[in-house]
VOGU-3710 file (C-alpha; in Angstrom, 3 decimals, decimal comma):
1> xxxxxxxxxx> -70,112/-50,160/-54,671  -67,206/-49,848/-52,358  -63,557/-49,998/-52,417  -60,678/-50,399/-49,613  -58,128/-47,899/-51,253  -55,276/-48,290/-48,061  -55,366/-51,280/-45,807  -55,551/-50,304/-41,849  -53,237/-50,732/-39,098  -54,815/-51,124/-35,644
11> xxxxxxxxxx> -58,699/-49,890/-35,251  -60,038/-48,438/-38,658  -63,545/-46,738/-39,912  -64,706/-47,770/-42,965  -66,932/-44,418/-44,340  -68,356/-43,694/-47,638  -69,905/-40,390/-48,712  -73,157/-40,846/-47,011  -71,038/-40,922/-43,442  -71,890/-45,205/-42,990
21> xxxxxxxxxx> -69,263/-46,588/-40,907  -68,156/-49,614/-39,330  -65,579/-50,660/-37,402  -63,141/-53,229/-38,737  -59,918/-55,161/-37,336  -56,718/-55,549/-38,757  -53,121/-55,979/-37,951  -51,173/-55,034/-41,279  -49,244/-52,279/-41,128  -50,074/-49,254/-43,058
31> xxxxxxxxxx> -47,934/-47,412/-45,379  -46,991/-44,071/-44,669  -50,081/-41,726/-46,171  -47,944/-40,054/-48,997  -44,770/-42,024/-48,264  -44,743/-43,758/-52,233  -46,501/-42,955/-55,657  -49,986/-44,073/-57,308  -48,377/-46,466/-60,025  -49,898/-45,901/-63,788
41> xxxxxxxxxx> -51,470/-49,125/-63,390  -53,611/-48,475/-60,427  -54,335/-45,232/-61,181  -55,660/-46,076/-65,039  -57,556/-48,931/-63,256  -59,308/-46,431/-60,614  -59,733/-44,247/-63,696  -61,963/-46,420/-65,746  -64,043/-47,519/-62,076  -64,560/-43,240/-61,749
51> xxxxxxxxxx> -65,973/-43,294/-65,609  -67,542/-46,112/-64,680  -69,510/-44,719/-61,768  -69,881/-41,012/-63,227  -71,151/-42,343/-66,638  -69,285/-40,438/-68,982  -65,523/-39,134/-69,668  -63,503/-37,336/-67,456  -63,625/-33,206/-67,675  -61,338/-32,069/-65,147
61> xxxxxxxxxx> -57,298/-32,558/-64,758  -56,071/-32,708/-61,694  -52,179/-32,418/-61,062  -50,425/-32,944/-57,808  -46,608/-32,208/-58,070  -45,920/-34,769/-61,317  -49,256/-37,236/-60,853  -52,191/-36,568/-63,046  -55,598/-37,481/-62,446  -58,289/-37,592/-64,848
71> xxxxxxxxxx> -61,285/-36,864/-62,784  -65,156/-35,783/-62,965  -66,302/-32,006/-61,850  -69,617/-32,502/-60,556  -68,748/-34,759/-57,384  -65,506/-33,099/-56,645  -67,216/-29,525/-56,890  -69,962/-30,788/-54,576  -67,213/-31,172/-51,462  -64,386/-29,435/-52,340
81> xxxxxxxxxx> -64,803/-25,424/-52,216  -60,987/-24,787/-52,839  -60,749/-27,105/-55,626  -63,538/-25,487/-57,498  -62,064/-22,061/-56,927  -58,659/-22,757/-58,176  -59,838/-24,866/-60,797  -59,132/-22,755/-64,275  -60,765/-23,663/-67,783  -58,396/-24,291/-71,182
91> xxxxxxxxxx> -60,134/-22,639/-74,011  -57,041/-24,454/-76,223  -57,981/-27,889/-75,129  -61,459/-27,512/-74,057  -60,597/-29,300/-70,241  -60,754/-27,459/-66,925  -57,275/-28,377/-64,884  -56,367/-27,716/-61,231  -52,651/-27,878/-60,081  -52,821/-29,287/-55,765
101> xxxxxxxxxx> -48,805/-29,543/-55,050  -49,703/-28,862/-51,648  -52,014/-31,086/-50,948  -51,273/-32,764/-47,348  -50,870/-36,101/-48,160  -49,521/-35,869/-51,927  -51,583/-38,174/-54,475  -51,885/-41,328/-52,336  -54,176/-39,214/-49,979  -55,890/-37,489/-52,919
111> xxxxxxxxxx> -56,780/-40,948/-54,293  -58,878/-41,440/-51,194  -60,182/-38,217/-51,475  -61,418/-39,286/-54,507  -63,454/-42,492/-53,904  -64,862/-40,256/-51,089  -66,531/-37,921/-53,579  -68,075/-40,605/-56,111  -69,158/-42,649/-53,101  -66,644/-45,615/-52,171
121> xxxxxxxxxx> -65,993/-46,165/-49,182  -62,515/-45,535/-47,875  -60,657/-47,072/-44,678  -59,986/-44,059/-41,932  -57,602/-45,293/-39,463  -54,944/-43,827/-36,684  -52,432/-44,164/-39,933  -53,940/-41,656/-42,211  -56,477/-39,868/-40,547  -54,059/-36,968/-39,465
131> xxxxxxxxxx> -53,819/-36,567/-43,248  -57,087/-36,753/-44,660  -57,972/-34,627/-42,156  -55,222/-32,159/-43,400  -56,522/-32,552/-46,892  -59,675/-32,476/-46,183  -58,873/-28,866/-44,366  -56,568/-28,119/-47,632  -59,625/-28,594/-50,036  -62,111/-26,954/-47,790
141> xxxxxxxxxx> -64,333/-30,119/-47,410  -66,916/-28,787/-44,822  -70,639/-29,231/-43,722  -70,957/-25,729/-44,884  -71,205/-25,633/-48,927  -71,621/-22,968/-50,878  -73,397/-25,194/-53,505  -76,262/-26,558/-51,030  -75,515/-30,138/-52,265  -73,736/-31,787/-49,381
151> xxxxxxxxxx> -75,368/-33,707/-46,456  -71,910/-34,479/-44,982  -68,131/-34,086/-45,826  -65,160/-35,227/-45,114  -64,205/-32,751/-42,016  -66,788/-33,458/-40,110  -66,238/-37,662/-41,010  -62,310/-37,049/-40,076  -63,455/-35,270/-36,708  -65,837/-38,291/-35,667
161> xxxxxxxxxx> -62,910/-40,389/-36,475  -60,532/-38,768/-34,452  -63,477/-38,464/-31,446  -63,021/-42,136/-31,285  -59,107/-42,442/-32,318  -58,260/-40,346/-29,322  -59,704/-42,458/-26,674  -56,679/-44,876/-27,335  -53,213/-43,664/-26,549  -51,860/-45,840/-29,316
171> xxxxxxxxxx> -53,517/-44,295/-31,830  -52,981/-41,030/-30,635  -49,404/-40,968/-30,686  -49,840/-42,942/-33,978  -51,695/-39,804/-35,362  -48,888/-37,359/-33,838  -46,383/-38,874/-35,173  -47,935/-38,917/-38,557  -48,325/-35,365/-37,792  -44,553/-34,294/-37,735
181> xxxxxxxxxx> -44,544/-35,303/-41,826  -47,720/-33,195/-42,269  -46,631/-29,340/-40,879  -47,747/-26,829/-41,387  -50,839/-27,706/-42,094  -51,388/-30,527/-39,121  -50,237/-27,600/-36,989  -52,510/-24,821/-38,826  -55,819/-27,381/-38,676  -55,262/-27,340/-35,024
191> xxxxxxxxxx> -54,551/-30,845/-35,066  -51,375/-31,170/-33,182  -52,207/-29,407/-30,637  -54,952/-31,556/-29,926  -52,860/-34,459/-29,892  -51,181/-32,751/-27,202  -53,968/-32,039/-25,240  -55,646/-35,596/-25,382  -52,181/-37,608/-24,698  -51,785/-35,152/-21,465
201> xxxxxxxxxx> -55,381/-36,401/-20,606  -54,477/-39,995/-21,379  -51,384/-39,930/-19,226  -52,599/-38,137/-16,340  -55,294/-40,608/-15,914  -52,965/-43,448/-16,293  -50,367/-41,522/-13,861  -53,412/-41,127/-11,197  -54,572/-44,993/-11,396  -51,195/-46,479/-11,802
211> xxxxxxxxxx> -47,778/-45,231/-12,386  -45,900/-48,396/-13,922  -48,447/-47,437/-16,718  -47,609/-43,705/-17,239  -44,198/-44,395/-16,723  -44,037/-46,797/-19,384  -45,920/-44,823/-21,491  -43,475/-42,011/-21,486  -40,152/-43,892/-21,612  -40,343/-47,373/-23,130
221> xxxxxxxxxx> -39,988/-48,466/-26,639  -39,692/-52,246/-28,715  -38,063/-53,026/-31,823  -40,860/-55,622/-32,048  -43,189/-55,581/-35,180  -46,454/-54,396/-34,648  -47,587/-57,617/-34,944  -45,996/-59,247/-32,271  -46,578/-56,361/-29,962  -50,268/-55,379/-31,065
231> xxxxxxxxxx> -52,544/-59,153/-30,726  -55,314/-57,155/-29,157  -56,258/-53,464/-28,204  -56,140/-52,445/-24,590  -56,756/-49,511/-22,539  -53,431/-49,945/-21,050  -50,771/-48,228/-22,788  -48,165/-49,856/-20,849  -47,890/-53,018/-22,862  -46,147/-53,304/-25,856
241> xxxxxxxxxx> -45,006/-50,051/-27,216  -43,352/-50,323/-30,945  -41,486/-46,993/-31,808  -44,146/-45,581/-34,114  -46,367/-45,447/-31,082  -43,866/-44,110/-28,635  -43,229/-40,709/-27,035  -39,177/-41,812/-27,790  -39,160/-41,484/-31,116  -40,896/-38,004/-31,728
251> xxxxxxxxxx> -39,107/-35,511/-32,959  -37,260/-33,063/-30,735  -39,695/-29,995/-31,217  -42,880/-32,627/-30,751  -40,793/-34,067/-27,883  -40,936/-31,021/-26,157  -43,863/-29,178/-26,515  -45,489/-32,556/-25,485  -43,389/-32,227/-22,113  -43,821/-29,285/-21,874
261> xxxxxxxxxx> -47,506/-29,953/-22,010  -47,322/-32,783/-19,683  -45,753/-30,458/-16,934  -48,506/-28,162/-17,397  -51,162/-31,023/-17,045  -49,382/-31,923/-13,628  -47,541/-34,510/-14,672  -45,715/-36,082/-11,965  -41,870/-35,044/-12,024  -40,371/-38,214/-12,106
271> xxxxxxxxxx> -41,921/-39,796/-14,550  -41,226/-36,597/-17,044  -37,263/-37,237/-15,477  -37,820/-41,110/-16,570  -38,960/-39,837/-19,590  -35,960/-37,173/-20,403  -33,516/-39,862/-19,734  -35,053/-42,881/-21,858  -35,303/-40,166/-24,821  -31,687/-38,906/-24,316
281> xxxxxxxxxx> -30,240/-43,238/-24,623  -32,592/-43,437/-27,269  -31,093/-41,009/-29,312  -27,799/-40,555/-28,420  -26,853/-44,245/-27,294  -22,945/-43,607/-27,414  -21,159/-40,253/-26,902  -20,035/-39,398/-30,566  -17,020/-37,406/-32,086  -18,724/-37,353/-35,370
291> xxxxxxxxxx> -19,545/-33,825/-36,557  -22,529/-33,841/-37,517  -23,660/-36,552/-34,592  -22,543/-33,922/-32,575  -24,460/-31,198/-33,853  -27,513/-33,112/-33,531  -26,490/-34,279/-30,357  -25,736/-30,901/-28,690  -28,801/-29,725/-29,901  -31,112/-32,611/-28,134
301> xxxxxxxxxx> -28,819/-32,565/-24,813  -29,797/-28,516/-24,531  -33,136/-29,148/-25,348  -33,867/-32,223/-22,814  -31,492/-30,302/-20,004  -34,093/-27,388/-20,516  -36,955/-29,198/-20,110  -36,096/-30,746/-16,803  -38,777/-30,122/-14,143  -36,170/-27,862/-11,807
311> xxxxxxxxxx> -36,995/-24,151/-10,394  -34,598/-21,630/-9,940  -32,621/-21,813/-6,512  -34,613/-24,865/-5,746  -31,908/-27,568/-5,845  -33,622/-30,080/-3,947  -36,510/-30,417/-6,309  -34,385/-32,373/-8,316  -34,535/-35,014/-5,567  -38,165/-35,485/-6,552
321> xxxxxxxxxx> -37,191/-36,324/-10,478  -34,094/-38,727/-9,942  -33,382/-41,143/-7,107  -29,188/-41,437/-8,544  -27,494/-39,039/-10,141  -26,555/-41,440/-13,162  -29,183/-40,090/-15,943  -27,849/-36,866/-14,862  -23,860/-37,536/-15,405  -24,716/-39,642/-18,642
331> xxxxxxxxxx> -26,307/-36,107/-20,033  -23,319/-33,982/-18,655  -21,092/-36,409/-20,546  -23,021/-36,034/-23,517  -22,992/-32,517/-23,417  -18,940/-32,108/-22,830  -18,639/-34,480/-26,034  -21,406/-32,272/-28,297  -19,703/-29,179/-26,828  -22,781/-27,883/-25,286
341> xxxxxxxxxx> -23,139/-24,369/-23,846  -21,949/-23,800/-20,607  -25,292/-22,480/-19,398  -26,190/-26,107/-19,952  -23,299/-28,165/-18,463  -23,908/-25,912/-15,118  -27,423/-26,391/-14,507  -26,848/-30,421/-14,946  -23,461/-29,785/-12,038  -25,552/-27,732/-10,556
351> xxxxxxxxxx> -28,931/-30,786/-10,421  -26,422/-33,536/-9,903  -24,360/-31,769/-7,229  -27,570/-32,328/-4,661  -28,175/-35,914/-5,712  -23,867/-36,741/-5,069  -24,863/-38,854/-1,599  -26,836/-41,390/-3,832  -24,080/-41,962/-6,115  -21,215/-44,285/-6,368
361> xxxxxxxxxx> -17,713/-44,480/-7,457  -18,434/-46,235/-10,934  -20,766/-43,066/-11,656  -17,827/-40,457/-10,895  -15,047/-42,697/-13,015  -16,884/-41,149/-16,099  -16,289/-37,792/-15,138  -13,313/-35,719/-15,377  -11,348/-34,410/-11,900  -12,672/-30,606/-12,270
371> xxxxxxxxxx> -16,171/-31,844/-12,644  -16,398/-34,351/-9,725  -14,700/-31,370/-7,872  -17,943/-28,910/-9,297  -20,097/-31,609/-8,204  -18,945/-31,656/-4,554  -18,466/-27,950/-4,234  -22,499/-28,037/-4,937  -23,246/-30,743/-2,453  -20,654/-28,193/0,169
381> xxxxxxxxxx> -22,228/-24,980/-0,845  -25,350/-26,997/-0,128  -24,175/-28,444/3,010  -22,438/-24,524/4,185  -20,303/-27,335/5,834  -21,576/-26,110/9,160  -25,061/-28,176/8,623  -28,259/-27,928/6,801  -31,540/-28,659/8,358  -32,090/-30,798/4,809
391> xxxxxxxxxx> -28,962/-32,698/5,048  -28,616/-35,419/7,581  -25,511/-36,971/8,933  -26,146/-40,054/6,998  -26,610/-37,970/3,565  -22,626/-36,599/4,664  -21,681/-40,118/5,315  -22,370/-41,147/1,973  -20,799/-38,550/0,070  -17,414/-38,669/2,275
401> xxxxxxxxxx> -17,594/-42,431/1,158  -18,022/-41,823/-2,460  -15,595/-38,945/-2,617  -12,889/-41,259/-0,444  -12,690/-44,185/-2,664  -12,730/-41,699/-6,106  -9,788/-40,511/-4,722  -8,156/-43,685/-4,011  -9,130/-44,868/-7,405  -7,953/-41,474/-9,110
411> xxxxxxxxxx> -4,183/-41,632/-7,113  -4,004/-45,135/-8,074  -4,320/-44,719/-11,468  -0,781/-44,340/-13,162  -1,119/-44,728/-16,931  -4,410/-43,410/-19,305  -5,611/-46,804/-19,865  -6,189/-47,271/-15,644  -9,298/-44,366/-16,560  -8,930/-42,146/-19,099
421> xxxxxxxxxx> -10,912/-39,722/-17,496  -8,911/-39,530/-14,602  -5,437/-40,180/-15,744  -5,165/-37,464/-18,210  -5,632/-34,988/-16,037  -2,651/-33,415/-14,155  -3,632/-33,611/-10,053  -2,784/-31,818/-7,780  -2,597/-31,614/-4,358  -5,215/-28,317/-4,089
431> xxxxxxxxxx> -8,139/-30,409/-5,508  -7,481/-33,365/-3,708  -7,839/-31,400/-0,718  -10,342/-29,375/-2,088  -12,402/-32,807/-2,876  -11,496/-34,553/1,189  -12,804/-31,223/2,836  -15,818/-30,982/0,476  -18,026/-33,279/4,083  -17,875/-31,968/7,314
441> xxxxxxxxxx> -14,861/-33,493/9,388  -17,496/-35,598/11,501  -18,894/-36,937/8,033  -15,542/-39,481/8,537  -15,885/-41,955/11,012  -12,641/-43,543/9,681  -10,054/-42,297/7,898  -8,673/-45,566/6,241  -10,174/-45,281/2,868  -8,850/-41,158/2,927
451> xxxxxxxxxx> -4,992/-41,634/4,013  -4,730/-44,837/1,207  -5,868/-42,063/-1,198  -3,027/-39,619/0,160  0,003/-42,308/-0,091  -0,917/-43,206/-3,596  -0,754/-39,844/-4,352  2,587/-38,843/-3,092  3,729/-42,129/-4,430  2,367/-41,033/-7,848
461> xxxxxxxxxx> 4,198/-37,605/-7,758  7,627/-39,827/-6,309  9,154/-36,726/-4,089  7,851/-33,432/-6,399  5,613/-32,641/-4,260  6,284/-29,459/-2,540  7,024/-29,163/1,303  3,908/-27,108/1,909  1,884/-28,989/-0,326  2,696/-32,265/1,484
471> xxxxxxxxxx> 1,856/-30,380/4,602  -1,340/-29,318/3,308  -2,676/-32,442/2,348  -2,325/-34,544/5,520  -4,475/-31,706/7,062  -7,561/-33,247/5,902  -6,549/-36,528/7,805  -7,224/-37,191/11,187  -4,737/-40,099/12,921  -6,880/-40,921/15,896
481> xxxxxxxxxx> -9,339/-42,194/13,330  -7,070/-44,744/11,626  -7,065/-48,330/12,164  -4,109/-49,388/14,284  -2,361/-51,292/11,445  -2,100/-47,969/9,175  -0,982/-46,105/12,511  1,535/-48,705/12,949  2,842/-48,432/9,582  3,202/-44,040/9,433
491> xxxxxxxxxx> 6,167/-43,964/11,037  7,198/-46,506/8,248  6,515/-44,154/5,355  9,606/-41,124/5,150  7,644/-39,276/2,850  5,001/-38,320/4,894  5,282/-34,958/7,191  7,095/-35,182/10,448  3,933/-33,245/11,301  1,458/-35,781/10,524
501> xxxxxxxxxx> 3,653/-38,319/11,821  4,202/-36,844/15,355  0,347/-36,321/15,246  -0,335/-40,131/14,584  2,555/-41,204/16,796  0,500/-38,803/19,582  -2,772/-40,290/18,668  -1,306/-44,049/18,872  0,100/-42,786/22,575  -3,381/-41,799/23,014
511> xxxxxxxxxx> -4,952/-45,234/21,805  -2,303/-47,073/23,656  -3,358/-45,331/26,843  -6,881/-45,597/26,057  -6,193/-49,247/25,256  -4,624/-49,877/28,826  -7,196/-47,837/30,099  -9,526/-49,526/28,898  -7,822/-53,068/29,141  -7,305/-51,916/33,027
521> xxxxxxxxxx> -11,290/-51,410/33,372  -11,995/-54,308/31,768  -9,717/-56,334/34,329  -11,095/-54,497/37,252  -14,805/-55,498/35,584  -14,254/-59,435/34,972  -12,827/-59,478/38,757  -15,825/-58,138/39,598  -17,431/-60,498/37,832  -15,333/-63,267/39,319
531> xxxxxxxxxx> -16,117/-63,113/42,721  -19,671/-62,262/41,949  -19,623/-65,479/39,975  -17,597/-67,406/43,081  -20,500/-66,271/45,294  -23,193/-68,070/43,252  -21,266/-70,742/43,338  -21,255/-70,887/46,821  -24,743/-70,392/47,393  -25,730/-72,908/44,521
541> xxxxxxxxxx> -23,691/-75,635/46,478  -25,298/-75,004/49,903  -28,835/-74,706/47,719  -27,876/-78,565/45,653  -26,856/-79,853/49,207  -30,236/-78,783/51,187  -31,885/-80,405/48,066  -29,859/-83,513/48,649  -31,146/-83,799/51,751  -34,657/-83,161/50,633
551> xxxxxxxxxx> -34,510/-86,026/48,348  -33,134/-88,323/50,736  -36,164/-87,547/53,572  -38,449/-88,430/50,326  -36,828/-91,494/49,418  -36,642/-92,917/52,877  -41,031/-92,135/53,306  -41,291/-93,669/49,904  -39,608/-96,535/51,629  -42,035/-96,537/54,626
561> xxxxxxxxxx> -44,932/-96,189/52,728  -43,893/-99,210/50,683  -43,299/-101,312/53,160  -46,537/-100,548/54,877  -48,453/-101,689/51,699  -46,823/-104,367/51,632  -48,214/-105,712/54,951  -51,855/-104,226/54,035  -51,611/-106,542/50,598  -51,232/-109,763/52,617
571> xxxxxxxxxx> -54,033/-109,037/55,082  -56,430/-108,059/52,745  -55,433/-110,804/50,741  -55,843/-113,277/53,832  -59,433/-111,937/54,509  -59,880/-112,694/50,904  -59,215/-116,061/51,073  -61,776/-116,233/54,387  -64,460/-114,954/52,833  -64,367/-116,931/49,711
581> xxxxxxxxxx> -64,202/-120,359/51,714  -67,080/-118,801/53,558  -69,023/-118,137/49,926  -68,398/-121,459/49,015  -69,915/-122,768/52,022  -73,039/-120,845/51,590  -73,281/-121,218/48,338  -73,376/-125,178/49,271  -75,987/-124,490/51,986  -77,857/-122,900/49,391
591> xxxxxxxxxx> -77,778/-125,846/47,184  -79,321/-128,095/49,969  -82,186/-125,520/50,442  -83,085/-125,828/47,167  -83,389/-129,446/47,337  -85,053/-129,236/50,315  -87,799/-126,725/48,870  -87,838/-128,758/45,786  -88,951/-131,923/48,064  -91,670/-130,257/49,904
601> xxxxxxxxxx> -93,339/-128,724/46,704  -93,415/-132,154/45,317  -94,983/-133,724/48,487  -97,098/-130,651/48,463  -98,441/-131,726/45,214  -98,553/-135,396/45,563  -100,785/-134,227/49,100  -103,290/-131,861/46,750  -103,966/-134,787/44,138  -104,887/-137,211/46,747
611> xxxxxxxxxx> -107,278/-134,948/48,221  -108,872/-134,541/44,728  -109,319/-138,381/44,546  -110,934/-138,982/47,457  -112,733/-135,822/46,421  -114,207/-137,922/43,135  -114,919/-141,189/45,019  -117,029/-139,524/47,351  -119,290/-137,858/45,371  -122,296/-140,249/43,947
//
């Protein structure tokens, strides 16, 4: 006799008390083990099957939280040691009653706990597993009886189901996440830490044979239902990931003891960063005022931000997690909205500071002035701005670029709804300067980009900028690297320095000079190249002339050899004619020969049959 008492999502084992199994297929999904109550009807139905099978009336009462069950001693008693020992006997009403509010699993679980004692078989799969094995713990269902009368139990069953679960990731991060609903006790059995263990297996193996799959493994997620997503079982994790089976929708604490786990394992780095950012847009997909959003949030941005794979006074480790600095700035934003501590805000300055030369301008417009400014006095502090053997020219290049057209877009901007971020703060001229002298001078190999910046900027602040300020800023800029049509329009612009003007007015003297310098060499070069070129064209004519002449001393022996075959053709065709008269002649000659020869055979013959008749009339 056998019963299914839950139906099974995914891969399931069917057991009954003597430990027969079989594997089944199906693709409903489970409920939640303990997520809803036994109804009355069910349960009075399951009731009368126990009676049924025990052959008499129930004579033990068991109550979990505000479920009874009316249930038999003798095959309860025979695998459960707790439930025997906490069982108590009424002398009032003559029943023996057990109270099991903390059973793992409430009643739905106890109901299959049940049918496992009298001998149905019950459905074990990646969806309740974690908490019949937590029951199963709960009620002290080992090998190991005290009463001698079991030749299996439901530990041991549970453990040879979770052998097998655990060879799928799916499952196993099916069973961890049932886990979170079951703790303590999942964590007291030992059971989530054994999740742990076998998903840093699983994804180390898949990180070692192919990285797509690990990767995806750690950071993807569908809204898909199971259905859709789950048409067959496959030892790649990397297709198809609903939520329930994704790392992205653990709990925070799960979250990270799992990466924590995972780093221990050896991990690779950027898949864990992958990882941190998918699970920080999962769960914080817009930056929040809310209260209580915020709360949460701050919490999970301190959390992730400490679990990033970066050492101490190692800054370019963080190269190895991130290629762009993007997932970092998205989690400093988060963590200026949720308020987080500073500690936190200046590690991620302090990670996205080295990664500034693979950014661009539409990352920093999300970030207020002070903290691009942070960010580039990491990248300068970095740099020591007199050059760093891990710092190429090219890495300075880029973050002169980026930095050059912030600050053109952040002097542009002249009312809060230009960029928010930028506009409401006040600039001024010290971390504008600050922000241009952050690269090396040689970083700039024009200055364009720089000096628009600049004149937006005093044209922002229309005259209140101070004398020494104004002198200040132009420091940065260097006029011999302008193009000439922003040199030619400085000394257009009164509000610049006299300073910076003389300087570019010098520097265009300087270009002009180098210009007709230049312009002069140049001159000198193509009248080189002029006579060089008349030359070949003297030579070339003398060299097409003596090949004139070659071709006429060709064409005039072509002519002479023409002419004398010519006067071979009508010789040899005169001879021709000779000989074939001559032919013809012999071939007449011929023709009289033959008739000739023809005659003398036949008088030959005519002469031989004469012979024969006298030959005949002379013999008797």
């Amino acid at each position: 006799m056998s019963t299914a008492v839950m139906a099974a999502s995914g891969e399931s084992m069917s057991v009954s008390a003597n430990t027969t199994t079989a594997l089944t297929h199906s693709h409903g999904q489970q409920p939640t083990a303990g997520s809803s109550k036994v109804t009355n009807s069910a349960l009075e139905a399951m009731e009368r099957r126990w009676n049924k099978i025990a052959g008499m009336e129930s004579d033990l009462l068991v109550t979990i939280n505000d479920v009874q069950f009316n249930v038999h001693k003798f095959p309860l008693y025979s695998k459960s040691d707790r439930l025997r020992e906490i069982a108590k006997d009424e002398p009032r009403t003559g029943r023996t009653t057990a109270d099991l509010a903390g059973l793992p699993g409430g009643d739905r679980i106890f109901v299959q706990v049940v049918n496992y004692c009298y001998g149905f078989d019950i459905d074990v799969s990646p969806y309740n597993v974690a908490a019949l094995r937590c029951a199963a713990e709960f009620l002290q269902m080992h090998d190991d009886s005290q009463s001698g009368m079991r030749e299996g139990n439901l530990v041991p069953l549970t453990e040879r189901a979770l052998v097998k679960f655990f060879a799928d990731w799916k499952d196993t991060i099916s069973i961890l996440h049932h886990c979170q609903r079951l703790m303590p006790a999942a964590s007291d059995c030992g059971l989530v830490d054994r999740c742990m263990l076998e998903l840093c297996k699983l994804c180390v193996l898949f990180s070692s044979s192919s990285s797509s799959s690990s990767s995806s493994v750690l950071s993807t997620a569908t809204d898909s239902s199971p259905s859709k997503v789950r048409p067959n079982r496959s030892a790649t994790p990397a297709e198809g990931i609903h939520l329930s089976e994704s790392v992205l929708s653990l709990d925070l604490d799960f979250y990270a003891d799992l990466i924590a786990a995972l780093r221990r394992a050896g991990m690779p780095a950027q898949e864990i960063g992958r990882s941190i950012d998918a699970y920080a847009r999962y769960w914080i997909p817009e930056v929040s005022d809310d209260f209580e959003h915020s709360r949460r949030n701050r919490r999970i941005v301190e959390t992730l931000v400490s679990l990033l794979p970066v050492s101490e006074g190692e800054p370019a480790t963080i190269v190895d997690v991130f290629s762009k600095p993007d997932a970092l700035i998205r989690l400093l934003r988060a963590a200026k909205s949720c308020d987080a501590e500073e500690e936190c805000r200046r590690q991620l300055i302090a990670t996205a500071g080295v990664l500034l030369d693979q950014a661009d301008v539409e990352d920093l417009t999300h970030l207020e002035m002070h903290e691009v400014q942070a960010l580039a006095q990491v990248h300068a502090s970095r740099a020591g701005l007199t050059g760093s053997a891990d710092l190429s020219p090219t890495n300075h290049q880029k973050v002169a670029k980026v930095l050059d057209e912030y600050l053109e877009l952040a002097c542009s901007c002249r009312s809060p709804s230009a960029n928010p971020n930028i506009a409401n703060n006040s600039l001024n001229w010290q971390t504008i300067k600050s922000l241009a002298s952050s690269v090396p001078a040689e970083a700039r190999s024009n200055h364009d980009t720089l000096f628009r910046a600049l004149l937006s900027f005093i044209t922002l602040k229309k005259g209140t900028l101070s004398e020494k300020g104004l002198l200040s800023l132009f420091e940065v800029v260097d006029p011999s690297k302008l193009s000439h049509e922003l040199t030619d329009e400085v000394a257009t612009h009164h509000s610049l320095p006299p300073t910076f003007v003389a300087r570019a007015l010098i520097a265009q003297k300087d270009n002009m000079r180098k210009s007709i310098t230049d312009l002069a060499n140049r001159t000198k070069s193509l009248e080189e190249e002029r006579r060089k070129l008349e030359q070949e064209k003297v030579e070339i004519s003398a060299d097409i002339e003596q090949l004139r002449r070659e071709v006429q001393l060709a064409n005039d022996v072509l002519q002479q050899t023409r002419r004398s075959l010519r006067g071979g053709t009508a010789s040899i065709f005169e001879k021709n004619v000779v000989l074939q008269a001559r032919v013809k002649e012999m071939s007449e000659e011929m023709e009289e020969l033959e008739i000739k020869n023809k005659s003398l055979k036949e008088r030959e013959e005519e002469k031989k049959e004469r012979v024969q008749s006298r030959r005949k009339r002379s013999s008797p």
